[in-house]
C-alpha positions in Angstrom: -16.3 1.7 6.3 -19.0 3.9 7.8 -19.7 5.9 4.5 -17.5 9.2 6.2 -14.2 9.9 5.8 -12.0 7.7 2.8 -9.6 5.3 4.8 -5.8 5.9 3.6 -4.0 2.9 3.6 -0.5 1.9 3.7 -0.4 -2.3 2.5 2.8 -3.9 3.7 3.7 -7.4 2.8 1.5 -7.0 -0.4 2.0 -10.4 -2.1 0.1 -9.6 -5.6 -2.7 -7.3 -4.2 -5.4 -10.0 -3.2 -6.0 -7.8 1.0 -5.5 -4.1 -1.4 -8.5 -5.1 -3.9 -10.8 -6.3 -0.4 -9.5 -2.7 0.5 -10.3 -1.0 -1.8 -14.1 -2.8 -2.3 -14.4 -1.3 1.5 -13.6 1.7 0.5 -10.2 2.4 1.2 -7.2 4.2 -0.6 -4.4 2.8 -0.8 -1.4 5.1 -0.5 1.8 3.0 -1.0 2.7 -1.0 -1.1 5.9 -2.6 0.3 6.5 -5.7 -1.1 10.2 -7.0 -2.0 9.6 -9.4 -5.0 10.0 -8.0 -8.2 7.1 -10.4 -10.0 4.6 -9.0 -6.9 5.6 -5.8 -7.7 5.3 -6.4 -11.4 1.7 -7.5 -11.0 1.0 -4.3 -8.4 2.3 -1.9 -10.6 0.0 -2.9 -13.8 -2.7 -2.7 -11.3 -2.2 0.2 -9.5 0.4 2.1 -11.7 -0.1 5.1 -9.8 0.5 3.7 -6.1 4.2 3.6 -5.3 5.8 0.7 -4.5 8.6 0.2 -1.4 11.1 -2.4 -1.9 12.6 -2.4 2.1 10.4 -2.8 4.8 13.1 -2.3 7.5 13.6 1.8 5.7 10.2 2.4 5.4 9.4 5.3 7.5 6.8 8.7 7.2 10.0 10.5 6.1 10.4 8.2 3.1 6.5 8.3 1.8 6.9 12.5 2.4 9.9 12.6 0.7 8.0 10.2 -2.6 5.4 12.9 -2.7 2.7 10.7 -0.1 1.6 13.7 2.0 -1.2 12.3 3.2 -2.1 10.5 7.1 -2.0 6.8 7.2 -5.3 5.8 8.7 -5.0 1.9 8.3 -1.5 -0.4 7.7 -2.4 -3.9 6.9 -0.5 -6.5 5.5 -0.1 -10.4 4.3 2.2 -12.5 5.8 5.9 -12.3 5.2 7.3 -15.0 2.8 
């Protein structure tokens, strides 16, 4: 990233984090994670217990991050391949 503005992000697909750290190292924020599997989410939370985690990619929309308290724009959505 060019050293401006932070880059929100919104990971989808997270697996155990491995594309949020390379975010992150870019210099990125990462706002939320969607990931279904409870031991990927396991590992995300005691990495990033302050990131919320989505369970349903299919009922994730703006109104559901507003409504979890994620107010602010998604710059970047990025994401691992679906198992």
């Amino acid at each position: 990233m060019d050293g401006g503005k932070r880059m929100n992000g919104l990971s989808l697909c997270s697996g155990v984090g491995g594309l949020d750290i390379a975010f992150e190292k870019a210099g990125g924020k990462i706002l939320a994670f969607c990931e279904l599997e409870p031991f990927c989410q396991k590992v995300l939370h005691k990495h990033w217990p302050d990131v919320p985690i989505f369970s349903n990619i299919c009922q994730l929309s703006k109104e559901v991050m507003r409504n979890e308290g994620i107010l602010q724009t998604v710059d970047v959505v990025y994401g691992g391949f679906p198992c």
